[in-house]
C-alpha positions as CSV (number, residue, x, y, z in Angstrom):
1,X,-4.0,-140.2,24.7
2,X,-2.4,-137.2,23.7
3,X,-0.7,-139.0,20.8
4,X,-4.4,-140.4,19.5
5,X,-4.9,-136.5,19.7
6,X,-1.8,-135.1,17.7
7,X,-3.0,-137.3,15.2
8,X,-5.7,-136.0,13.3
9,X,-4.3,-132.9,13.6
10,X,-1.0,-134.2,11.9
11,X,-3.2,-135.9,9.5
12,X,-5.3,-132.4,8.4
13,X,-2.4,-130.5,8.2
14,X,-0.8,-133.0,5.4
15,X,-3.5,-133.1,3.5
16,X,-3.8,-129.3,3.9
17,X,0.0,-129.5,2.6
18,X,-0.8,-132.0,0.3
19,X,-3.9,-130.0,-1.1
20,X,-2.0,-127.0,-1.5
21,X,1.2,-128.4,-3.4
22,X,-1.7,-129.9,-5.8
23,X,-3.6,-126.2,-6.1
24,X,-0.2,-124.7,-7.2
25,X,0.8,-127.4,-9.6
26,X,-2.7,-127.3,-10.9
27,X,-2.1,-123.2,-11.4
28,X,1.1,-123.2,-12.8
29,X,0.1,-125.8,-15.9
30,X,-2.7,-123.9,-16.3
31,X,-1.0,-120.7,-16.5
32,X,1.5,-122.7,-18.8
33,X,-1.8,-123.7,-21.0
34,X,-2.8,-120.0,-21.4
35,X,0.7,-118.6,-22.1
36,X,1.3,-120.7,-24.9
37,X,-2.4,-120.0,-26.2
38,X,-1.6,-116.5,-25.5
39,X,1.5,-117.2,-28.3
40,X,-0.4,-118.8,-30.6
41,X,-3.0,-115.9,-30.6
42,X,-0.1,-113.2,-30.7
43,X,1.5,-115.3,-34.2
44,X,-2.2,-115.1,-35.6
45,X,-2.3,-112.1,-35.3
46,X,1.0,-110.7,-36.6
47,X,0.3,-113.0,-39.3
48,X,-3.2,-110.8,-40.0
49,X,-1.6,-107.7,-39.6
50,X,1.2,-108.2,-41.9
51,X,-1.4,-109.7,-44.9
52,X,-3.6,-105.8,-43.9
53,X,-0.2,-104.2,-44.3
54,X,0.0,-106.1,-47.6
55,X,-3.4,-105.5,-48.8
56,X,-3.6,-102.2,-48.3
57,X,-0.7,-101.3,-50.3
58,X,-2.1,-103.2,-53.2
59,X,-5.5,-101.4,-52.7
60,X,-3.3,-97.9,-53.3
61,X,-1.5,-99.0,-55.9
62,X,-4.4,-100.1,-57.8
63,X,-6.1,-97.2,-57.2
64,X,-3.3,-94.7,-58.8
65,X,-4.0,-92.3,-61.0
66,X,-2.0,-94.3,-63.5
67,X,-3.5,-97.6,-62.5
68,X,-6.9,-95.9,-63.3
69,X,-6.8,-94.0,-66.0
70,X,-5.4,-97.1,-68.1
71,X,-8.2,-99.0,-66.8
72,X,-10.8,-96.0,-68.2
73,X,-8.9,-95.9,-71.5
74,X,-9.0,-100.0,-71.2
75,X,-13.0,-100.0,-71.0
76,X,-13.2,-97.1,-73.1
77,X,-14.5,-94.7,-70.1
78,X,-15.2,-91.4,-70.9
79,X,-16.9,-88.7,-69.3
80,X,-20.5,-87.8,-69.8
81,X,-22.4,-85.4,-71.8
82,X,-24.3,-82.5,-70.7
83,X,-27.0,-84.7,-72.1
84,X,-26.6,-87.8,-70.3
85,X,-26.2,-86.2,-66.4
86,X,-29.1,-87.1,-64.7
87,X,-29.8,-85.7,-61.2
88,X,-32.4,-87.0,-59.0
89,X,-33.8,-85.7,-56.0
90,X,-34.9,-87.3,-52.8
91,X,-33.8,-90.1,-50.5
92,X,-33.2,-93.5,-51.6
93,X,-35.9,-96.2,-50.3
């Protein structure tokens, strides 16, 4: 009888053994999973920053002084007359 006994308790302690391998494996391809989204996030985002990087430097060097004034003298931009200022007073609704 003691061996009918030893045997579910042999047979829970496997599948405790068994459940736990399972747990881990299940863990570590998850972690595996998130890591390489984790990558694929970090590329993305260098990407971004590096087209920001580029961006901005366009945005100063199209708003130079040089860049600027040849666009004014381009469109014929000049400043306005005494005559022409209009000031208005009040909030804008």
């Amino acid at each position: 009888m003691s061996r009918r006994r030893r045997a579910p308790t042999v047979v829970f302690a496997l599948a405790a053994i068994v459940a736990a391998l399972a747990a881990v494996a299940w863990r570590q391809s998850t972690t595996r999973e998130t890591m390489q989204e984790l990558a694929r996030v970090e590329r993305d985002l260098a990407v971004a920053l590096d087209e920001r990087e580029g961006v901005a430097r366009e945005v100063v060097a199209l708003e130079s002084r040089w860049v600027t004034a040849e666009a004014a003298r381009r469109l014929g931009l000049r400043p306005p007359a005494e005559s022409e200022i209009v000031i208005t007073s009040g909030a804008a609704r």
